[in-house]
N, C-alpha and C positions, 0 to 999 in steps of 0.2 A: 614911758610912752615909746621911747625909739626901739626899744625891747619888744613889744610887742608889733611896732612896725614890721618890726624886723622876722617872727614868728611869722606873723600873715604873709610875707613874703615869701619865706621859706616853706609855709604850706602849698601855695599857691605854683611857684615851682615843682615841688614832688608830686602836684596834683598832674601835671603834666608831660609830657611824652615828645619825643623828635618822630616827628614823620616827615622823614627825608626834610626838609630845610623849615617847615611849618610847625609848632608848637599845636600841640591836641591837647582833649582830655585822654588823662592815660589809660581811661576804665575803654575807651572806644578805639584805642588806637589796633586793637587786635583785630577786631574787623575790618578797618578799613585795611589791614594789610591783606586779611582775607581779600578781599574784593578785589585786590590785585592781584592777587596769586588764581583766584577763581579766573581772572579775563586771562592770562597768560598761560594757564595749564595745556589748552590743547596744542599751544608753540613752544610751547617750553624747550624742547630740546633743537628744535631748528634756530630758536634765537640763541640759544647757549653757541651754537658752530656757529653762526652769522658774527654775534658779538665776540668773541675769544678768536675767529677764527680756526678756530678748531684745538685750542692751544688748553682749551679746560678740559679734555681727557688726559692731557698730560698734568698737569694739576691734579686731577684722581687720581691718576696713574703712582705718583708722587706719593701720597697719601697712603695707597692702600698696599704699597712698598713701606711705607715706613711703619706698619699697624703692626707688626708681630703677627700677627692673631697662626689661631693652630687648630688642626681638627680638634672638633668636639668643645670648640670653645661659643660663649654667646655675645654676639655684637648686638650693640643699639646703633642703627643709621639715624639719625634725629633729625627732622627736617630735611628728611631721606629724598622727600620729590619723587623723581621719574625713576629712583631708584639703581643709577649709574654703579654708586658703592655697593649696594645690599648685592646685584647679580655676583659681582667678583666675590665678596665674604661670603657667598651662598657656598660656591665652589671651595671655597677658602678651609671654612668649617667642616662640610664633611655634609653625611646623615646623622653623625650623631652629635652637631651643635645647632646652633640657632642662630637666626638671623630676625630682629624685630626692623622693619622699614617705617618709622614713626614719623606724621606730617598732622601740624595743626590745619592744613587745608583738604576736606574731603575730595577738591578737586584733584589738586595735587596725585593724592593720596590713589586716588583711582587708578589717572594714569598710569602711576608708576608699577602697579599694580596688575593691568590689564598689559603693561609692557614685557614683567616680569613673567607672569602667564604664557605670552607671545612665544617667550624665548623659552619655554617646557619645564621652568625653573617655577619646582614646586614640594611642599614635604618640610622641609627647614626655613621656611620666609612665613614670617607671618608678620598682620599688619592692623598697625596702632593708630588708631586718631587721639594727639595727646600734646599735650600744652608743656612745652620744655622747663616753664616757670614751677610743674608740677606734674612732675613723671607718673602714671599711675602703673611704678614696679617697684617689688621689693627692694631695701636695703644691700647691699654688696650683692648686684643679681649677675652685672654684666663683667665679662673681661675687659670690652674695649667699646669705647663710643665714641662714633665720628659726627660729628655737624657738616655742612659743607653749603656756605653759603645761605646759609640761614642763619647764625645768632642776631645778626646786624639787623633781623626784624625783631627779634624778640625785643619785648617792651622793657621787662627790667632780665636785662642780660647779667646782675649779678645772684640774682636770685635763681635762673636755668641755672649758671655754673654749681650754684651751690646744688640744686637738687639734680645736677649729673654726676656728681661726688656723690651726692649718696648714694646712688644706686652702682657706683663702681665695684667691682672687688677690689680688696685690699690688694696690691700688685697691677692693677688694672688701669689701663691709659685712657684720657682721652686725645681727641685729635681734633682741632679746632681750624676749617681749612675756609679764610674767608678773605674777600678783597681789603686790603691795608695801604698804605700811605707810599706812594713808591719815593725811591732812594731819592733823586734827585730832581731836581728844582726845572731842569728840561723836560723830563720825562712827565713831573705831572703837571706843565702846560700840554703837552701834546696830548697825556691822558683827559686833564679838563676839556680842550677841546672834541677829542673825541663822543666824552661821557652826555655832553650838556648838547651838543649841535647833533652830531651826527646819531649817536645811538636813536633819539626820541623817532628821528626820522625814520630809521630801520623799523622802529618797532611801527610805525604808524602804516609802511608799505608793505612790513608782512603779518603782521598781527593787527592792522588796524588801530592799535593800539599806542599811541605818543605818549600818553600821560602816566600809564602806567611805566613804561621804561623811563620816564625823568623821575616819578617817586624813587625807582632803584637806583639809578646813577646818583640823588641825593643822598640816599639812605649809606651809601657806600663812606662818603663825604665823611658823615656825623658818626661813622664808625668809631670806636678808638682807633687810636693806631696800635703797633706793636707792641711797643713799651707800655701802654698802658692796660692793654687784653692782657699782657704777662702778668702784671700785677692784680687783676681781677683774679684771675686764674689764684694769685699766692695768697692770697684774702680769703679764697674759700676754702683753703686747705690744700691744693693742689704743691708735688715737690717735683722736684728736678725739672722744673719749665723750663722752657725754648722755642724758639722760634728760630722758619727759616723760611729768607724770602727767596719767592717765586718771581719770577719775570719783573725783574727791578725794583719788587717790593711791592706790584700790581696785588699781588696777592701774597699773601702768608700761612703758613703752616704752623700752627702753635701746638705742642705739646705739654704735657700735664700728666703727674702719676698721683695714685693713691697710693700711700703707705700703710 
């Protein structure tokens, strides 16, 4: 009997999902993160300098220093957005590589899109609507593939890492660049306070929007931390991991190779 207590409970857990501090069904949790990322698409990048103060290009900046990447080589941006990374790997690769900007929100996806276009950047970017849990690209297709602030919505985050190993080349990194657990015990009071007071406010005076920026301040929360993305990362196959923290561990850089 306690046996099977125990089964129904554990079904009933794996039926469900973190959205940000709330328990879902996990078949529904993909939309409703849609539905955030739809109200915030057209602020996206004003809230990105308002919240970071401007400190999240340095953070890409970070990133797409540490990418390797070389002419004629093909990136995946996964959960690309407004598309900050894919412009610089546009450049990066050349005419004769690729650049895929892949976002499960078509809003997202537009943006970044019609941002990309703005700036005459065309020919090598092309552009995916595509669910991280199930990439729809071949087998060892890419050199390199960055996430950046997006795993932390994906529903089952072990399941993207494993289908962004497949589709790596053998030699091929990814770069996993998302907010984590800062160092010390000061810093995330001050961060807490930030996250849960002030941010919802921001979002509500310029995006109209409170509730969507306290789901993200949550979602940050229920993230792994470090140590434990690294070990997600080594479970699906990923070698030589690491990690390095950004602005007191506010955010993280994880690394990951295919051999």
């Amino acid at each position: 009997m306690s046996n099977k207590k125990q089964k129904n409970t554990s079904d009933n857990e794996s039926a469900t999902a973190d959205f940000g501090f709330t328990k879902v069904d996990k078949a529904k949790k993909a939309d409703m993160v849609a539905d955030v990322f739809h109200s915030v698409a057209a602020k996206y990048d004003v809230m990105n300098d308002l919240m970071s103060l401007g400190i999240h290009r340095f953070w890409k900046r970070y990133t797409i220093d540490c990418s390797g990447v070389r002419s004629g080589q093909k990136v995946l941006d996964l959960a690309g957005g407004t598309g900050d990374l894919a412009a610089k790997f546009s450049k990066m690769v050349g005419p004769s590589g690729e650049v895929v900007l892949a976002d499960i929100n078509h809003s997202m996806l537009n943006v970044g899109k019609e941002k990309l276009l703005n700036k005459g950047i065309v020919g090598n970017v092309h552009y995916v609507q595509a669910n991280a849990e199930k990439l729809p690209f071949p087998n060892h297709h890419f050199d390199l593939i960055t996430i950046a602030f997006g795993l932390r919505n994906v529903t089952d985050k072990s399941k993207a890492l494993a289908s962004m190993f497949r589709v790596l080349k053998p030699g091929g990194r990814l770069l996993v660049l998302e907010f984590s657990k800062p160092s010390t015990e000061a810093l995330s009071k001050v961060y807490d306070a930030y996250s849960f007071y002030l941010l919802p406010k921001i979002g509500k005076l310029v995006a109209n929007d409170a509730e969507s920026y306290r789901y993200l301040a949550e979602s940050i929360r229920m993230h792994p931390d470090q140590d434990s993305l690294e070990q997600m990362m080594k479970d699906v196959g990923f070698e030589q991991t690491s990690y390095h923290n950004l602005t007191g561990g506010i955010v993280a850089l994880h690394r990951g190779y295919k051999f």
